[in-house]
C-alpha positions in Angstrom: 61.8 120.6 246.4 62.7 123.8 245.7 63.6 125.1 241.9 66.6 127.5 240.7 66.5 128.8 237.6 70.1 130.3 236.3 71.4 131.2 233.1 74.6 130.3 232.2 77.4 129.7 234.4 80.0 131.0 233.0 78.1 134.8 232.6 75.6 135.1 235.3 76.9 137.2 238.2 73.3 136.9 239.6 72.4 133.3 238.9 75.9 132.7 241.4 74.7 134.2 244.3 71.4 132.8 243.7 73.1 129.0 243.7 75.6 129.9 246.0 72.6 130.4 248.3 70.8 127.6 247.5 73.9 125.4 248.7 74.8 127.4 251.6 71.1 126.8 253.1 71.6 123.5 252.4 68.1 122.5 251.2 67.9 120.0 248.1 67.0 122.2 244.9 66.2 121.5 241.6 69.0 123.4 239.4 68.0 124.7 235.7 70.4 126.6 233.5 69.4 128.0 230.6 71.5 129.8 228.0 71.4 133.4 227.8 70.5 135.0 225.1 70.2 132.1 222.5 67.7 131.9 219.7 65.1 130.7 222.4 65.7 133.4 225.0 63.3 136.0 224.4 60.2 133.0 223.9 61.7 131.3 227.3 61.2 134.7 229.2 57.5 134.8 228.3 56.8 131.6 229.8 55.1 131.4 233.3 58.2 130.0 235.3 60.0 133.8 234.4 56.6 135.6 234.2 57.2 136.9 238.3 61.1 138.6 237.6 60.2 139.8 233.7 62.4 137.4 232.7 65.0 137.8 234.8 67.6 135.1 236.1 67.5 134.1 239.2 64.7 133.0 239.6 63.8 130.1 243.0 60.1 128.8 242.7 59.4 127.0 246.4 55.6 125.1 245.8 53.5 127.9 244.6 55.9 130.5 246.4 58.3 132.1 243.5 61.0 134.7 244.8 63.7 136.9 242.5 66.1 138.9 242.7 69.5 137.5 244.5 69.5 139.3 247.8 65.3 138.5 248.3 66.6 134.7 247.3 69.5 135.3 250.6 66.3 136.1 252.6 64.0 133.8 251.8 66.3 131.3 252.5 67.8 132.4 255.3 63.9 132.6 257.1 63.1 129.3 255.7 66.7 127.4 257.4 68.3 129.7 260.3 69.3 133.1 260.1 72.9 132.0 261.2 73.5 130.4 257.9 73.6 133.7 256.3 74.1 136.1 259.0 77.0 137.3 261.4 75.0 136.9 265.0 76.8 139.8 266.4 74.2 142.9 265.8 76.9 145.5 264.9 78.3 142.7 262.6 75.2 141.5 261.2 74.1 145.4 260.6 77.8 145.8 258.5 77.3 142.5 256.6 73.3 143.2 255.2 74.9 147.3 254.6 77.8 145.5 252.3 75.5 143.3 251.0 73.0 145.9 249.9 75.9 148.1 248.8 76.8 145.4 246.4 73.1 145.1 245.5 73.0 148.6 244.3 76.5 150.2 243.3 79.7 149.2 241.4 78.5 149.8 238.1 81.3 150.8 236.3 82.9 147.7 237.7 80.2 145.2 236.5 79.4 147.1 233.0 83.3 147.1 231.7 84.6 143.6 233.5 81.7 141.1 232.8 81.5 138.1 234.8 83.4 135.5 232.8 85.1 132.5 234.9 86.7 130.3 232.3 89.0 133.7 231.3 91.8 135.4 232.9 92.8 138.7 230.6 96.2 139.8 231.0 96.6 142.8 233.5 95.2 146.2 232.1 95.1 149.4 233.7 91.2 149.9 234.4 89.5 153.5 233.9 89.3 155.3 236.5 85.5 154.9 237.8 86.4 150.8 237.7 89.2 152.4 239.9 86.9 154.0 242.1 85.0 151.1 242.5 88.0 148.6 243.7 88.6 151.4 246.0 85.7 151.2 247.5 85.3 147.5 247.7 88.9 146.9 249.3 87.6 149.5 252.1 84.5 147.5 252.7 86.6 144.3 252.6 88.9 145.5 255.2 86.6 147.2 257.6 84.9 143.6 257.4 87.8 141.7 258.0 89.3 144.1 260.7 86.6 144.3 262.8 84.3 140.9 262.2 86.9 138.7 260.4 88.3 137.5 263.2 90.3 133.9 262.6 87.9 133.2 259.8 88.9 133.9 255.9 85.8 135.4 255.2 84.6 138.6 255.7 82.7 137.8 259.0 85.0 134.6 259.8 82.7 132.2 258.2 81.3 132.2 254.7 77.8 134.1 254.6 75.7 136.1 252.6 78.2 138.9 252.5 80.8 136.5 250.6 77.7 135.5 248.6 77.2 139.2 247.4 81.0 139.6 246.7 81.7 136.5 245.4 81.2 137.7 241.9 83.3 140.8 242.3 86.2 138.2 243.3 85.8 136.4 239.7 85.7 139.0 238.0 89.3 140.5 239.7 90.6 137.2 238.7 89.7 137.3 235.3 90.2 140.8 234.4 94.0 140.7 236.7 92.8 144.2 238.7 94.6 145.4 241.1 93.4 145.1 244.7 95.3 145.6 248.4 97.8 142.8 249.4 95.2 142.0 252.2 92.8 141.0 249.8 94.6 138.5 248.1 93.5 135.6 251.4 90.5 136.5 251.5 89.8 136.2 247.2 91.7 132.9 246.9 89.6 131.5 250.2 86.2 132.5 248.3 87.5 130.8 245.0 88.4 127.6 246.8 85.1 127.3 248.6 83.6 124.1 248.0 81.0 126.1 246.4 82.5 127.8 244.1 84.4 125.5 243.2 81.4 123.2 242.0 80.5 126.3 240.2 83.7 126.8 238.1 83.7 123.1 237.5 80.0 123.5 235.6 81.2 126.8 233.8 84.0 125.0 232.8 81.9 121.8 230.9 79.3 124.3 229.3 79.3 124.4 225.4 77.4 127.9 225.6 79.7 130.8 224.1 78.6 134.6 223.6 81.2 136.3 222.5 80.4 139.4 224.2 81.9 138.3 226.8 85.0 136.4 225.6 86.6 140.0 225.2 89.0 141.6 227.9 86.6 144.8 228.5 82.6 145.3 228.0 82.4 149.3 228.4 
């Protein structure tokens, strides 16, 4: 059986689309959480189950086969099950989808370093800075090239929920918690991502955790 290790669900932007990808390839896994950054964390990280990422959350060990890092864990999975699980099958679609995805991957970092992930908040509405700004800006273009051209009669950014939703479906917490502003298009689309099955199982689990870092309890991280 394949195992997951995450950190905690509330916190780790990662560890969900890790999980999320877990359950959308629909292979039994063995799920792990460990806190973040608790008395234990810097011993845990030297262990040989986190040796491979440096420590790093996610982390899927398959057998002997050990793979990191959210977007290689999209992969993996989606050679191990079917491509279509992940993928758009349309080439022009399926090129647009792994571009967003690897956008996400690399970019948005005034987004993700001043609105941590947090899903058992929602801040009142505050007007961001301007590079968080920038960021939304970009994101709401990506989401509606996606939906104009690939959505289709879906609610997700290629119709059906995929990798690309997978990638974004942090972003969508974190516009909830925070109250950012985003395009009135965007509102289907985020509220079809947060009542995905899914995520929805996630939330639950963030919800029942005892783990607290106060950090993160706080309307802004800049």
């Amino acid at each position: 059986m394949l195992k997951l290790i995450i950190g905690n669900k509330a916190y780790s932007s990662w560890s969900l689309r890790g999980w999320l990808a877990c359950k959308q390839s629909g292979l039994p896994f063995e799920e792990v959480v460990v806190p973040l950054y608790d008395e234990q964390w810097d011993k845990r990280r030297e262990g040989d189950e986190f040796a491979p990422s440096s420590g790093k959350v996610p982390i899927l060990w398959d057998g002997d086969a050990v793979v990191w890092d959210s977007l290689a864990i999209i992969e993996y999975l989606a050679e191990k099950t079917e491509r279509a699980k992940f993928w758009p099958e349309d080439d022009g679609a399926r090129a647009m989808a792994r571009s967003m995805s690897a956008e996400m991957h690399s970019s948005f970092t005034a987004l993700r370093r001043k609105h941590s992930m947090n899903v058992r908040q929602v801040f009142p509405p505050k007007r961001p800075d301007d590079d968080v700004l920038a960021d939304l800006g970009r994101i709401m273009e990506l989401w509606a090239q996606a939906r104009a051209r690939f959505g289709g009669d879906g609610e997700f950014l290629f119709g059906q929920f995929g990798a690309a939703d997978i990638m974004f479906a942090p972003v969508v917490t974190r516009i909830v918690t925070y109250s950012l502003p985003i395009a009135r298009f965007a509102t289907g689309y985020m509220d079809a991502v947060v009542q995905h099955p899914f995520m929805q199982d996630w939330i639950a689990g963030a919800q029942e955790e005892e783990w607290v870092i106060e950090k993160f309890e706080v309307p802004t991280n800049a």
